[in-house]
C-alpha positions in Angstrom: 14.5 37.5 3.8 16.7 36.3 6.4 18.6 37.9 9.5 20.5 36.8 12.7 19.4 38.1 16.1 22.3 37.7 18.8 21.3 38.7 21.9 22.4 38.1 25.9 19.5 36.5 27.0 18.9 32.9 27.2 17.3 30.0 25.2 14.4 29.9 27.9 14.2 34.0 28.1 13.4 34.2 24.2 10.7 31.6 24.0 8.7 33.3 27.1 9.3 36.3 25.2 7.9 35.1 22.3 5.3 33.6 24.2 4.5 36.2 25.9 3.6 37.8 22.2 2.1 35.1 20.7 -1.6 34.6 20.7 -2.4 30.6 19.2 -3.3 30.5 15.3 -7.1 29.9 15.3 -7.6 29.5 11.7 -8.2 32.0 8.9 -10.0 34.9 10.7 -8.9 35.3 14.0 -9.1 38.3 16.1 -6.1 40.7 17.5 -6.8 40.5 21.0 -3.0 42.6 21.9 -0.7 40.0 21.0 1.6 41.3 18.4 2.3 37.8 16.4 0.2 34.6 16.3 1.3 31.2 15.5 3.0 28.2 17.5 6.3 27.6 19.1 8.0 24.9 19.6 11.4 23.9 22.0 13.9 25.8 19.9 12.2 27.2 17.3 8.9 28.9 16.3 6.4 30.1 13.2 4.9 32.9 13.7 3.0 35.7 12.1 2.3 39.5 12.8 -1.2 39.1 14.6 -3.4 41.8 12.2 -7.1 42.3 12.5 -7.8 42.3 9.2 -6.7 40.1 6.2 -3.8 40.4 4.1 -2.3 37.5 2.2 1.0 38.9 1.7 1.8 38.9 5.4 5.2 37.1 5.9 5.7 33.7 7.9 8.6 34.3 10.1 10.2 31.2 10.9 12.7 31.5 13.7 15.3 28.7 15.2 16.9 29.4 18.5 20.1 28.5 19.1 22.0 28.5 22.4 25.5 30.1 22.9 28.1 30.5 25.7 26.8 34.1 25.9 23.3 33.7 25.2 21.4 33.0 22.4 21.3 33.4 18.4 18.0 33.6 16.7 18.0 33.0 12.8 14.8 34.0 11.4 13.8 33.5 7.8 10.2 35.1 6.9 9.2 33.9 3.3 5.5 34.6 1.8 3.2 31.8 1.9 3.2 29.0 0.1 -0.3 29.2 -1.5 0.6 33.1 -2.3 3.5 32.3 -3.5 1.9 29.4 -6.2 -0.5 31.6 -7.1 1.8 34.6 -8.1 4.1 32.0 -10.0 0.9 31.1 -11.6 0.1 34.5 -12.5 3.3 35.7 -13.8 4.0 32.5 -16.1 0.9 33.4 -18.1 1.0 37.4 -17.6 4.8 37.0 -18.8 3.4 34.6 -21.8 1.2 37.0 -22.9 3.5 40.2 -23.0 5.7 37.7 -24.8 2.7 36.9 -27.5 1.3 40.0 -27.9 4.2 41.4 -29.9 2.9 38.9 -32.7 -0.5 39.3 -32.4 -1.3 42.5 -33.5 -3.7 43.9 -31.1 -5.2 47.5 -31.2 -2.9 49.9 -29.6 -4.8 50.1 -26.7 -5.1 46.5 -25.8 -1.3 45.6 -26.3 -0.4 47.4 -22.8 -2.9 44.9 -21.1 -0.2 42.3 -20.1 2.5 44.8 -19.6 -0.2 46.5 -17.4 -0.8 43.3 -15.2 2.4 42.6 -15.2 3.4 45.7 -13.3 0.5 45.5 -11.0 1.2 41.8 -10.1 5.0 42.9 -9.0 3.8 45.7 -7.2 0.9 43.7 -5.5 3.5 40.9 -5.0 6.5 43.0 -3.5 4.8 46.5 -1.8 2.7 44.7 1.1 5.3 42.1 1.7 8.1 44.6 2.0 5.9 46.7 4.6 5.1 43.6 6.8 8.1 42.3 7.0 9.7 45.4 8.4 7.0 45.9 10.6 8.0 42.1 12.0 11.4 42.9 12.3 11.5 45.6 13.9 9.3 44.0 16.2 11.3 40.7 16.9 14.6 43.1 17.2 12.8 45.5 19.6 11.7 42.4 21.7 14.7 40.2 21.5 17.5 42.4 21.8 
């Protein structure tokens, strides 16, 4: 997903704000201790994510480039899933997709014919549910804050 925030405040005002928000990425587990997004920033730009206290692998890395204007600032943020998540559901689905295109030929017992057509469902919901949620939750967030 991508979006444009334009906003009046400055180059300088958006990054403390962001700062301000931002806790440092310490790893794989680390704890919410009231920042709402961890990650780094940068001069004019930043990678962030929602700052959760438990784990979920579909949370969405919101990339964000700041961008100076006459009247202020314009942030484009793109927030994509990541990049291991995203293998591994490419993964999945090539061979979950495989097998609901087999199965057709194989002649499998009514019950176990829905199996792939079964995981195939479950991996699109699993894929696209959480990462819709979180990335509203985010954006909302980064509008509330930046605008």
């Amino acid at each position: 997903m991508k979006f444009l925030i334009e906003t009046n405040k400055t180059k300088d005002e958006i990054l403390q704000i962001i700062r301000n928000n931002t806790s440092e990425h310490r790893g794989v587990f680390f704890a919410n201790n009231g920042e709402f997004f961890n990650g780094k920033i940068l001069e004019n730009s930043f990678k962030i994510q929602r700052n959760i206290s438990y784990r979920n692998s579909f949370l969405p890395v919101i990339i964000g480039n700041i961008e100076e204007k006459d009247s202020g600032a314009k942030v484009s943020i793109k927030m994509r899933m990541n990049l291991f998540i995203k293998g591994f559901m490419t993964f999945w689905f090539t061979f979950v997709i495989l097998f609901c295109l087999i199965v057709p030929f194989l002649h499998f017992d009514m019950p176990f014919c829905f199996f792939p057509y079964i995981m195939l469902i479950f991996g699109i919901v699993l894929a696209v549910l959480p990462n819709r949620i979180e990335t509203r939750k985010a954006k909302e967030k980064l509008e509330d804050l930046l605008r």
